[in-house]
C-alpha positions in Angstrom: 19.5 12.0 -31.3 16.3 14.1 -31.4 14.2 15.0 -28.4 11.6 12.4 -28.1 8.9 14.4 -25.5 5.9 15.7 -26.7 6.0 18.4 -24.2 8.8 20.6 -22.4 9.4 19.1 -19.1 9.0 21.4 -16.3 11.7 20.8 -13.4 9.8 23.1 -11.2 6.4 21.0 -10.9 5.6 18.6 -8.5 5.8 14.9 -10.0 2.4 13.2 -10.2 3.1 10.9 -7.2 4.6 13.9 -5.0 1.2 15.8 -5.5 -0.8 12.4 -4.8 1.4 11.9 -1.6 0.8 15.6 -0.6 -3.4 15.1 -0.7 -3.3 11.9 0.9 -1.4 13.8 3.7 -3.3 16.7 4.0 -7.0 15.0 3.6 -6.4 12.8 6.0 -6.8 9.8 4.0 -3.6 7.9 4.3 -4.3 7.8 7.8 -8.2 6.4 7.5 -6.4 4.1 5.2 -3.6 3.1 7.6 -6.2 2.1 10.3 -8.8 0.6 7.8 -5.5 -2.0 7.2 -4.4 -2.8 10.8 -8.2 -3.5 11.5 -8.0 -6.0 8.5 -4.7 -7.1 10.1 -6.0 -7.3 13.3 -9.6 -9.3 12.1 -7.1 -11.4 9.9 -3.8 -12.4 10.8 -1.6 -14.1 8.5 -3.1 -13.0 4.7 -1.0 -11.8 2.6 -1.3 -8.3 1.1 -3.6 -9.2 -1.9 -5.3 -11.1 0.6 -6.2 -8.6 2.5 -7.2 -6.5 -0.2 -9.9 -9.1 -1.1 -11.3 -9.2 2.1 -11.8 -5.3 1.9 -12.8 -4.9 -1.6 -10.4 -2.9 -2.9 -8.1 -3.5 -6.1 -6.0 0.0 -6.2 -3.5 -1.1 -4.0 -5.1 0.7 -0.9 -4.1 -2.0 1.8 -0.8 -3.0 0.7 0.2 0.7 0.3 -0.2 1.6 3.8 1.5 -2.3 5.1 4.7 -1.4 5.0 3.9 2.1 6.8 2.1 -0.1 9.6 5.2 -2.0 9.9 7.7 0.7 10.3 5.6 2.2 12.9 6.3 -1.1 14.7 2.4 -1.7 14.6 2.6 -5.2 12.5 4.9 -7.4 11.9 6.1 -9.9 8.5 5.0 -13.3 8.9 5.6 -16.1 7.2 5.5 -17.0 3.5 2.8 -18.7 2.1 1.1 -19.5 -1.3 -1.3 -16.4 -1.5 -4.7 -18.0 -2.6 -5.5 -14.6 -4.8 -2.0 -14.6 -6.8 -0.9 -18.0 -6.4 3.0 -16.9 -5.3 4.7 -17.1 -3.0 4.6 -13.7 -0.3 4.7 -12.8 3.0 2.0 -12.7 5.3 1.7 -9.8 8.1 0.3 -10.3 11.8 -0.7 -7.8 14.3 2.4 -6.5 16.4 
């Protein structure tokens, strides 16, 4: 079977998403992001993700990204699960802890 990359792979570079994780760290933007979501959280408890998202006017994923963070950090918690009015499935809503 022949090789089917266009280019060499380089073991020794940072994946895409490692160098995407690494800015976000260092900028300071996952953590303007993390409170930008508990403030929607906060201002509007049980939404779901996408929800949420509308409400803020974001589509890249910005909120939901930074949710499950929020919720290890013990600073929301999983609601229940409700027909979310932007999807139309079912998911889980999140509350303020």
């Amino acid at each position: 079977m022949e090789n089917m990359l266009l280019f060499p792979v380089n073991r020794d570079e940072l994946t895409t998403s490692e160098q995407a994780r690494r800015h976000g760290v260092r900028t300071g933007s996952f953590a303007l992001d993390r409170e930008a979501a508990l403030e929607l959280v906060r201002r509007y408890p049980g939404r779901t993700a996408s929800e949420l998202e509308r409400r803020a006017g974001v589509t890249d994923g910005k909120v939901r990204k930074r949710l499950r963070e929020l919720w290890k950090l013990q600073l929301v918690m999983i609601g229940e699960e409700k027909p979310c009015s932007v999807t139309g499935r079912t998911c889980q809503t999140w509350r303020p802890a």
